[in-house]
N, C-alpha and C positions, 0 to 999 in steps of 0.2 A: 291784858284781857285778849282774847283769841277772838279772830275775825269768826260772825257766823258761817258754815259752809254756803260755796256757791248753789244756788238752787240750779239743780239739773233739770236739764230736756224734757228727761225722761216724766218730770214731775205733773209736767201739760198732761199727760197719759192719767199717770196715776194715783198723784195724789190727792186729788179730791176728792169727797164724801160727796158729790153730788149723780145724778144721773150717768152723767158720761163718764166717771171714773167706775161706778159702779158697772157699768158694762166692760170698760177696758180691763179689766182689774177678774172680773168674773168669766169671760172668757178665754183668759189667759188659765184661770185657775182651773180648768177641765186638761188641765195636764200635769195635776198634782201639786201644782206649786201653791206651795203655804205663803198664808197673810204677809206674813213678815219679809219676804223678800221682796216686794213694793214700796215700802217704808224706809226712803230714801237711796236704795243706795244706788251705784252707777250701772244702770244697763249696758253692756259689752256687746255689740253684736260683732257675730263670728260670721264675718261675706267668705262664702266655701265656694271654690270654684272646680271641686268634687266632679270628674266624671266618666266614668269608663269611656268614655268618646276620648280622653284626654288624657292617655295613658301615663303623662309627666304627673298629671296631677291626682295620679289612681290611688295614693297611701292618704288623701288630706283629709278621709274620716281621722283614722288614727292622729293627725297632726292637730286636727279640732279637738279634738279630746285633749290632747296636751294644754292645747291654750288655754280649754275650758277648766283644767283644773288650776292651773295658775289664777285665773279668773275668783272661781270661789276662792282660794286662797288669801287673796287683795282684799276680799269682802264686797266683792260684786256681782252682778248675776250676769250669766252667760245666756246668748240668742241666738241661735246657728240660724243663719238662710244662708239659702240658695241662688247663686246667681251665674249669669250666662256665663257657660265657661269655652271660651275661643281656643280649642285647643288649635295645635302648629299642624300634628302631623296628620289627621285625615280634614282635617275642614275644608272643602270648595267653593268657592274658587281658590280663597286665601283667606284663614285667619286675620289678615288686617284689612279685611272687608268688614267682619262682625267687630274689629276690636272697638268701635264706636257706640254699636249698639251696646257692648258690654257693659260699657261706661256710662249708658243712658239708665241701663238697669240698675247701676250701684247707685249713681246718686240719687235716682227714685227712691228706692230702697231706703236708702239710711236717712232722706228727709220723710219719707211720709209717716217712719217708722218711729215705736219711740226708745230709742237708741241715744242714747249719751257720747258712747266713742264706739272707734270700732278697728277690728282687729281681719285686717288683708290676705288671706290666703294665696301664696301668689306662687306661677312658678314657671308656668307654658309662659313661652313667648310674649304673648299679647296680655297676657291674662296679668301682669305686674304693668304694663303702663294704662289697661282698661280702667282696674281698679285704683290708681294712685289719681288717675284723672276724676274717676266719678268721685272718689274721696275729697278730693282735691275742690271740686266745685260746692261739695256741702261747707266744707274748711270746719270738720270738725277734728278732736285729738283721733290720730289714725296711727297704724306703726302695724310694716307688715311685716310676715312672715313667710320667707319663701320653702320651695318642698326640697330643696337641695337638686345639686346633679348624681345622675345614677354614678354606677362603681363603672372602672377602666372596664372598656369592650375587650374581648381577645379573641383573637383569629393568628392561628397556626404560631403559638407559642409568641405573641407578642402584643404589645396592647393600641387597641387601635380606638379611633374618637368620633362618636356619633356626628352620623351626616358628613365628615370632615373623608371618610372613608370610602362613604359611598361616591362622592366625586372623584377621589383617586381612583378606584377600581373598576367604576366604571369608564373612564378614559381609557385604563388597560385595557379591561376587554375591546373595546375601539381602535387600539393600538396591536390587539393580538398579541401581546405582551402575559397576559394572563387569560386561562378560558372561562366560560359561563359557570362555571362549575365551581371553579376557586370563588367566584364572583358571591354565587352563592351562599359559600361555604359558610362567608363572614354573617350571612345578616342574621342568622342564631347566638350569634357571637357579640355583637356590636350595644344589642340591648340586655342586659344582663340584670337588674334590677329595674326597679319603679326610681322617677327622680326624672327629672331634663335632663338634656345633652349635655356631654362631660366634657365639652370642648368649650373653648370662649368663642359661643354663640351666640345669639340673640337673648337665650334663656339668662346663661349664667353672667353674659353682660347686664343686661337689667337688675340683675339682681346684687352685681356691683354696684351698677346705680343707684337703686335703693339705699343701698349703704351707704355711698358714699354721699348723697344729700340726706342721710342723718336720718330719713325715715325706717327704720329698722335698728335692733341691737345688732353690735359689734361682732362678726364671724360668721352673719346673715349668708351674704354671698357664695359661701365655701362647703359649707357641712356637708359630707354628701348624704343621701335622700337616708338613706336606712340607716346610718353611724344614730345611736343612743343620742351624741349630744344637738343632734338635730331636734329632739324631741325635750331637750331641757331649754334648749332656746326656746322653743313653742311655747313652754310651760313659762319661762321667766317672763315673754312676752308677754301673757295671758295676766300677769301680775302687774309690768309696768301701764301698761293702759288702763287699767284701773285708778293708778298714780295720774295717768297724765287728765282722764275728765276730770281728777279734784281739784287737779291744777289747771285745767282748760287751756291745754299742751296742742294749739291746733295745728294743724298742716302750715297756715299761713306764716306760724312762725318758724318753721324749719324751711319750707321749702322757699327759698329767698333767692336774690340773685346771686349771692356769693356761695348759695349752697350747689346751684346748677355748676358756677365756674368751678367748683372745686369737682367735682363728676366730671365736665369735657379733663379735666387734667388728671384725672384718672383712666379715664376712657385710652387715655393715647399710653399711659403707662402700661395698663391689662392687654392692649392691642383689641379692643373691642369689637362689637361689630358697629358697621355705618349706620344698622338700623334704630343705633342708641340717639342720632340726630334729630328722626323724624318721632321719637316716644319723646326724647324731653321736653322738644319745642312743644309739642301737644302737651304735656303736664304742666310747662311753664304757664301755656297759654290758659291753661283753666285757674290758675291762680295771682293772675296778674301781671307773670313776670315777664319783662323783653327779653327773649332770647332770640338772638338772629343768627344767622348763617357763619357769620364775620367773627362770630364770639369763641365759634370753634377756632378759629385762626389767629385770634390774637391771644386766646388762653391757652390752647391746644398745640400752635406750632412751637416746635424746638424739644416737645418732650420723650424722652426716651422711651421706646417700648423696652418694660424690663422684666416680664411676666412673658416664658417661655414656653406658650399652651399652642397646643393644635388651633386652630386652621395655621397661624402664623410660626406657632416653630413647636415643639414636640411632644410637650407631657399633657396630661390632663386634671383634669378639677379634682383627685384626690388627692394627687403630687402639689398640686396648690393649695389646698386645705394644710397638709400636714407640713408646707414649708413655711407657714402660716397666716396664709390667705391675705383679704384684701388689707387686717389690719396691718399686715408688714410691710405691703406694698405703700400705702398711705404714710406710714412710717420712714421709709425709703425717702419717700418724696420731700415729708417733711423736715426731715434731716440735714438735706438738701436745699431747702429754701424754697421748694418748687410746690408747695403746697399754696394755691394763692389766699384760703381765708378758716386758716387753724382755727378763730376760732368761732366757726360756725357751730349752732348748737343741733343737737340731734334728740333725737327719741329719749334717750335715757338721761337729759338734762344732764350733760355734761359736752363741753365741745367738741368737736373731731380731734383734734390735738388732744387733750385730755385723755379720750381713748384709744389712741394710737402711740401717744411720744414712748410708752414701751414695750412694744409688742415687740415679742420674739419671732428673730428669722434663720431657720432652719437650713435652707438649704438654697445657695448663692448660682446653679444652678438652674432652679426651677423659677426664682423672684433673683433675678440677677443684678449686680453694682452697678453703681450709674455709669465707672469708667468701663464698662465690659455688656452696656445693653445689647439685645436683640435684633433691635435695628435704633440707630441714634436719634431720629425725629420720626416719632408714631402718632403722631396729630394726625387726625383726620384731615383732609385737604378737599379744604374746598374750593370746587374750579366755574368760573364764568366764563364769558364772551358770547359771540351774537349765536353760539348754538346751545347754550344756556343760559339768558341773560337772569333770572332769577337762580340760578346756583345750578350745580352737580356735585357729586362726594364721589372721594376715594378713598380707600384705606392701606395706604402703605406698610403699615405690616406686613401686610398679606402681597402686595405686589411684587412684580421684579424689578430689580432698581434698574435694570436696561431700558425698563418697557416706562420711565417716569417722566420722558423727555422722547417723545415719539410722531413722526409724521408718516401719514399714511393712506391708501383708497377704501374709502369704504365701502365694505359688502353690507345691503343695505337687504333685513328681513320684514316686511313691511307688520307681521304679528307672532305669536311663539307659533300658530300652524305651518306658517310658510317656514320658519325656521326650521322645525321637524321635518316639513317636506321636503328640504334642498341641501342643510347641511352637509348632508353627508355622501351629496350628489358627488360621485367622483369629475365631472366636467362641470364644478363649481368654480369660479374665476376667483381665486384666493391663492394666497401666499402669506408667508408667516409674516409678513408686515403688515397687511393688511389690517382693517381691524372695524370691527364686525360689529353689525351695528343694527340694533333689535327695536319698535316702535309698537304703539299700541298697548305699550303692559303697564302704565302708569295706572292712578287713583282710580278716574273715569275708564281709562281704555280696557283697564283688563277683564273686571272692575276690580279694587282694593289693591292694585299694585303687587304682584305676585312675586315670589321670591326667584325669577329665572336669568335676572340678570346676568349671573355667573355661566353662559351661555358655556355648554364644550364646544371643542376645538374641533375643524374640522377632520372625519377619522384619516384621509390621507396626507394632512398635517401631524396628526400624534404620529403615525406611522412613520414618518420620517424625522421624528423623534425631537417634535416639538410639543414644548409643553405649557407654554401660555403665549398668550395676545392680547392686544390690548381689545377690551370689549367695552358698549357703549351703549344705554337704554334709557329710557324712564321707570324703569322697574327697579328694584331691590334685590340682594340675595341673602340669600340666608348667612345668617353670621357665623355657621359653620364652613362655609365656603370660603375657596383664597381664589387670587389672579388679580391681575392688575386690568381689573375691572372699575366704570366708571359707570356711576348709578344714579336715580335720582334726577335726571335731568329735565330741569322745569324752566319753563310749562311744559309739559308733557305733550306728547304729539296730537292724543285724543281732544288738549284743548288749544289748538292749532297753535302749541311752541315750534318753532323750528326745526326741530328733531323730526316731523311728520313729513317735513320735504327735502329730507337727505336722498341722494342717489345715489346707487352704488356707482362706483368709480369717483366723487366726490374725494376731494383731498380733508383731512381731516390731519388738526396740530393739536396734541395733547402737550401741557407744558407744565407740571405738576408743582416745581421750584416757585414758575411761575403765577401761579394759581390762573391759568388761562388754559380754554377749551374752546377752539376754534374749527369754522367750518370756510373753506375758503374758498368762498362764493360773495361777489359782490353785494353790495348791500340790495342794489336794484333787484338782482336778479331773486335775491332772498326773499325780496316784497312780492314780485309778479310771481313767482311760487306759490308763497303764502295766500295773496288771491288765488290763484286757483283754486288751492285745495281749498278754500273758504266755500267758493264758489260749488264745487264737485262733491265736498260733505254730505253723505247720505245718516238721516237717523236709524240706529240700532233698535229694534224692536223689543226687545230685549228690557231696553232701557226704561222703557214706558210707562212700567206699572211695579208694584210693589216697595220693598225696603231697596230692591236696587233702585228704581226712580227717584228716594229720598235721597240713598248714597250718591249718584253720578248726580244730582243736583245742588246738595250741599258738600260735597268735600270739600275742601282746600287745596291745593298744591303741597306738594311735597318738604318745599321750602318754608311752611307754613303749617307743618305738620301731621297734614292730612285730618284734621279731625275734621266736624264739620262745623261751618262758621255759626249755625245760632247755638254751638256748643261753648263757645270760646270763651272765657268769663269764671267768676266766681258767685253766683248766688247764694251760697250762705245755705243756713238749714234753717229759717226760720220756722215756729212749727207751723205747717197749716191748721188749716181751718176746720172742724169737726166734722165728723162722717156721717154723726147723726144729731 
């Protein structure tokens, strides 16, 4: 005999003959919808983060509609809303200033709502760890889909990778190497379809991510935005989450701790970006799991970057779709032994191993052999000592192996204004050893921690034909960006970490092997500092009022995610309590 079906969520809404289903039930119906689609079956809501503000995520009407028809399909009903959508490229200050509020919007949403599972629109930046978080806190069946990365940029007959271009050519013009003009030429050129960044950025890491902790079907990561089989993913989507409410397939059980380790050991494979540290520790953190700093280090060190994408080495997210994306990479790994937890299970009830041990790979080139990677150890690295005592990251991919093991003066910019101001002072006291070192751009100081860490070079440095230095902040950079740049660095200066009382001319020891970032100033003298600036702290006005007084009162540190601490947790969807 067959167990009876689980009663759904949704059923608190509407399956009753009493007053309050008659309402619920009768206002929904003033948009056509017939009797019968209340009569058990699983409400899908479709969270769209839809919005010409958000040009990555400008096609995800049409990609709703895919899912929506997969939806019917399963035999469930489909519920588009609307939620905050943090796009990257115009939001101010930063995108990861709202990406909290985002998250406060989804999981409102989908508990006050009567919504059974629900199906993630993701694709900006921010917009796949907003949502994996607010999902993440209801811990119902979720499984998102991402909008893909646009098609190769091209500028003067060759292919060039969003945001990854723009830091190269603008250093040229800097350099006088290229003029305003060529400069220009490219940014007609660079966005060429709807989709993210086609470069392993922020966007198309996350969206790795996704995949590879299981929350998403298999080729999520890759499809780019406009290819047909983007829009059959949508649609299959749209299908299996319908599968997973009957089966009550929730977040809790996928997103686990073997499913995050399995993600940092992809992360150093794909050459990710560092800002995959501060979205998981926050997705961990809303579902229970300890993820610490140390986890990228012990999971992370030793693995080969073997995915040969811009910022870190040359091709972009089509060449990686078609040589066959994350599941060859994962493949790769697993073949190797270097997968730590095959079998993790995912969205489509079946484990990572299961849909990966045979994915075809194309071309050795673009997802390159483990005896011929990219760069041999692509773990993130994370670096401490008393001028980070709760962490700092770097991403060696992206760095120059000279610049991994470095001692130096620091030129010290006390916020990104004074840096615009003086950079490029030609009677700046710099030298290409120096290394340059930026305060104030953390969670609280910026506020949201703004993507500027990848600070240029100063222009009579490029001019004499240098082209990285070691750089040093509390800020972030965009995961399009490369240099051997050090980010991250908590506490942050605005909450009086050490960083706030570097001095230029300070000696500064980066030791990357070693996982140590040193400021070499006695300890005494590092305290009567730190008093001071305690002491001489003025409040920001700024600060005082609104959702920024919420944000710089409750963030977290970086090493901690940044979310905000009364976010931290899993509350469940229980339903509330009636409206009327």
């Amino acid at each position: 005999m067959s167990s009876s079906p689980r009663k759904l969520r949704s059923a608190e809404w509407f399956g009753t003959v009493d007053k309050n289903g008659f309402m619920y039930r009768s206002w929904m119906k003033n948009q056509g919808i017939p009797d019968h689609e209340f009569r058990g079956k699983p409400i899908i809501g479709i969270c769209n983060t839809w919005s010409e503000l958000t040009p990555c995520n400008g096609h995800f009407r049409k990609l709703a509609e895919h899912v929506r028809r997969g939806v019917f399909e399963a035999g469930g009903y489909p519920v588009e809303f609307p939620v905050f959508s943090n796009g990257e490229s115009n939001l101010r200050p930063t995108a990861m200033f709202t990406r909290n509020l985002a998250s406060m919007d989804v999981e409102e949403a989908i508990r006050g709502n009567p919504i059974d599972a629900v199906v993630l629109l993701v694709g900006c930046d921010k917009t796949t760890p907003a949502l994996l978080m607010g999902a993440a806190s209801c811990n119902v069946p979720a499984i998102a889909v991402s909008g893909g990365p646009m098609l190769n940029g091209k500028h003067q007959g060759r292919h060039i990778g969003s945001g990854t271009v723009v830091w190269q050519l603008s250093e040229q013009v800097k350099a006088g190497t290229i003029s305003i003009h060529d400069f220009m030429a490219a940014e007609a050129g660079m966005s060429r379809s709807t989709g993210t960044c086609n470069t392993m950025g922020t966007a198309s890491t996350m969206a790795c991510m996704a995949e590879a902790l299981g929350v998403t079907l298999p080729h999520n990561a890759a499809i780019p935005a406009v290819d047909s089989r983007r829009y059959v993913l949508a649609h299959l989507s749209g299908m299996r989450i319908v599968e997973m409410a009957l089966e009550d397939l929730t977040l809790g059980k996928l997103l686990t701790k073997a499913a995050f380790e399995n993600a940092i050991r992809v992360n150093a494979a794909i050459g990710g970006s560092t800002n995959a540290v501060i979205h998981l520790k926050a997705i961990a953190g809303r579902m229970g799991v300890d993820l610490a700093l140390e986890d990228w280090t012990r999971v992370g060190r030793g693995t080969p970057t073997l995915v040969d994408l811009q910022p870190s080495g040359r091709f972009l997210m089509e060449e990686f779709y078609d040589a066959g994306g994350l599941p060859a990479v994962i493949r790769r790994l697993g073949d190797a032994g270097l997968l730590p937890h095959p079998d993790a299970l995912t969205a489509n009830g079946r484990t990572l191993w299961e849909n990966t041990q045979d994915a075809p790979l194309y071309n050795d080139e673009v997802i390159r052999p483990l005896d011929r990677p990219l760069v041999a150890d692509g773990g993130i690295c994370i670096l401490r000592g008393n001028l980070a005592p709760r962490g700092a990251v770097l991403k060696p991919s992206a760095a120059s192996a000279h610049l991994l093991q470095h001692r130096g003066r620091a030129v010290v910019f006390e916020d990104l204004e004074d840096y615009k101001a003086r950079i490029d002072d030609p009677d700046l006291d710099v030298d290409a050893n120096s290394v340059l070192v930026l305060k104030n751009c953390g969670p609280k100081g910026y506020p949201g921690m703004a993507e500027v860490g990848n600070m240029g070079l100063p222009s009579k440095l490029l001019a004499q034909g240098v082209t990285d230095m070691v750089r040093l902040s509390d800020a972030r950079m965009s995961g399009t960006a490369y240099g051997t740049v050090v980010l991250h660095v908590a506490p942050e200066a605005r909450a009086g970490g050490p960083l706030a009382v570097v001095r230029s001319g300070d000696w500064i020891e980066l030791d990357c092997a070693g996982g140590r970032l040193h400021l070499e100033v006695s300890d005494e003298e590092l305290q009567a500092r730190l008093a001071v600036w305690a002491e001489t702290r003025q409040a920001i006005p700024a600060d005082g009022s609104g959702y920024r007084k919420l944000y710089v009162e409750h963030v977290l540190q970086a090493d901690e995610g940044c979310d905000f601490d009364f976010l931290v947790g899993c509350r469940g969807a229980e339903v509330p309590r009636h409206s009327h």
